[in-house]
N, C-alpha and C positions, 0 to 999 in steps of 0.2 A: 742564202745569197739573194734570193729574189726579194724575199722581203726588206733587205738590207736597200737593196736598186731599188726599191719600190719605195720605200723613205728617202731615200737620198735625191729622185729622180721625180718629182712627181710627173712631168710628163709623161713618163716612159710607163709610170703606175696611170695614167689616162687613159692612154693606148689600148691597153690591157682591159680595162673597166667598160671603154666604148666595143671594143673585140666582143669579148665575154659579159653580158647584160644581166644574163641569168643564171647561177651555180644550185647545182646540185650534188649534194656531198652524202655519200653511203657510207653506211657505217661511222658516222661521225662519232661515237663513245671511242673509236679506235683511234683518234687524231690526236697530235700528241703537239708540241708549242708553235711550231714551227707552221705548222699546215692551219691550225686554228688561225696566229694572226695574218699568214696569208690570205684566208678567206675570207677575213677581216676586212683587209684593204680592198681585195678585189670588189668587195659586194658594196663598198660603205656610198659608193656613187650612186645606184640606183636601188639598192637593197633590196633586190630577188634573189632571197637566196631561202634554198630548202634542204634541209639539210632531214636524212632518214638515219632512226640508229634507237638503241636501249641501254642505256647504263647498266643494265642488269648482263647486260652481254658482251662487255669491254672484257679481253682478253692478251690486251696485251702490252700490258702495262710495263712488261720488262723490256718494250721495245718504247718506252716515252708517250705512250697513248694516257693521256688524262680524260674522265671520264666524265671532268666538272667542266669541261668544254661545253658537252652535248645539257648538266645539267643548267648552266648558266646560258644557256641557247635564249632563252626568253627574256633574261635580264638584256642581252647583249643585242637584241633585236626585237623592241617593246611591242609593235603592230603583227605580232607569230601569232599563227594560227596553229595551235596543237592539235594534232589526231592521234590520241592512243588507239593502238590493234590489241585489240584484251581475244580476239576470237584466235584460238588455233585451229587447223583444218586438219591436222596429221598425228595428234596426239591423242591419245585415250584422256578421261578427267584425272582417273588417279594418277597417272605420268604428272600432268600438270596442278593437281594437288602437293603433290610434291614439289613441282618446281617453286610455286606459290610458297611453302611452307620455307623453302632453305633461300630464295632469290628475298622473303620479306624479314629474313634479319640484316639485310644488307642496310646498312645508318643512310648511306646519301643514296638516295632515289625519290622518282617518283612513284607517289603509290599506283598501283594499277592488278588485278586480279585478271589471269589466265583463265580461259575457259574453252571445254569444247561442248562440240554436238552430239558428239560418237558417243557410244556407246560406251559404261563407267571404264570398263577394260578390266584385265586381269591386277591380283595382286601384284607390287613391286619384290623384287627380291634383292638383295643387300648380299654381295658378297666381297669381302677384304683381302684379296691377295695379297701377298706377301713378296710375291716375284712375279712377273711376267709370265712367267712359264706356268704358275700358277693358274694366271688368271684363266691364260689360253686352254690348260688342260678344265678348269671347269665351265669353259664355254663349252669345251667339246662335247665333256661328259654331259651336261643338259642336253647338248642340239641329238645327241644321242639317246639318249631319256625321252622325249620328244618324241624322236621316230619310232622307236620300242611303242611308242601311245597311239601311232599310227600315223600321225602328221608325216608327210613326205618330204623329203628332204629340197626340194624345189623351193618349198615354202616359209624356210628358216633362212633370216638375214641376221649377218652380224655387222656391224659397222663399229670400224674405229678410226681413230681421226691423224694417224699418218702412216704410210705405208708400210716402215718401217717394222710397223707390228705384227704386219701378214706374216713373219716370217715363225714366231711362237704359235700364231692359230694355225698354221698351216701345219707346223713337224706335228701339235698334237689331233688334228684332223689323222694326219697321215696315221698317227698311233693309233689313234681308236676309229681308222678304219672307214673314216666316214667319207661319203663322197661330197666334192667341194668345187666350187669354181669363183677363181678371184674375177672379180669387175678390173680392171687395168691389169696392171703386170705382177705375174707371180712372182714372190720374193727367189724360192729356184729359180724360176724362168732366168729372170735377172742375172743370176749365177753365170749358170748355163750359157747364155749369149754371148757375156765376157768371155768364156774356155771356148769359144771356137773361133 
């Protein structure tokens, strides 16, 4: 609808453009029709606009995010200054030899190679789960393996990407015994809260 007011209206798209001089858009690979020609119009007045984001890291495409947004950034605003971040600070090389190997079959991108300073880091390992329950029972069994090697349990992080999941890591923590502490809310805890 704004964009619709913002065609139909151009004063009222003035307003907006004297208000807001300057745009900066995160994550732009994740913007999807609607919010591209929006920022479109907002910026075409004074054309400050900086928009931060990686095609190689659009995820969410089933929610209308187009990722040729961020690659047509330069066509659609010819005076752009590109800064690729090829350095990572948090990654071992072989993590990002990997990333490198599977992000450059990707057909529309810019090229660009990952790199860190750290040290090569350990090998990867490849494991295929089949079920959830799966996966979580051979995270256990490693973070278990692990400790058995001496490493302390303090110093093993698992990370997954919604909470949802704590609830498979945590029954097989519980089964193989190991000790565990979620960062936010335990998938019990959760339970739990509800019954009282």
């Amino acid at each position: 609808f704004p964009v619709t007011i913002f065609k139909e209206r151009p004063e009222i798209l003035k307003k907006y453009q004297t208000k807001w001089q300057y745009l900066l858009i995160d994550e732009y690979q994740d913007t999807n029709h609607a919010q591209y020609a929006l920022t479109k119009l907002l910026a075409a007045e004074h054309k400050n606009i900086c928009a931060v984001g990686d095609e190689d890291q659009s995820i969410y495409r089933f929610r209308g995010a187009d990722f040729g947004n961020i690659l047509n950034f330069e066509k659609d605003w010819p005076n752009t200054k590109l800064i690729i971040l090829e350095q990572n600070y948090r990654s071992t090389q072989k993590i990002l030899d990997a990333a490198n190997s599977v992000i450059g079959q990707n057909r529309a991108r810019k090229p660009k190679k990952l790199f860190s300073l750290l040290e090569p880091g350990e090998k990867i390992t490849l494991f295929d789960a089949s079920t959830e329950k799966d996966e979580a029972d051979f995270v256990a069994a490693t973070a278990k393996e692990i400790i058995r090697g001496g490493q302390k349990p303090s110093e093993i992080a698992v990370f997954y990407r919604a909470n949802f999941q704590s609830r498979a890591l945590e029954e097989s923590f519980l089964h193989y015994d190991l000790p565990y502490q979620i960062i936010g809310t335990k998938f019990f805890g959760r339970l739990y809260r509800d019954w009282e």
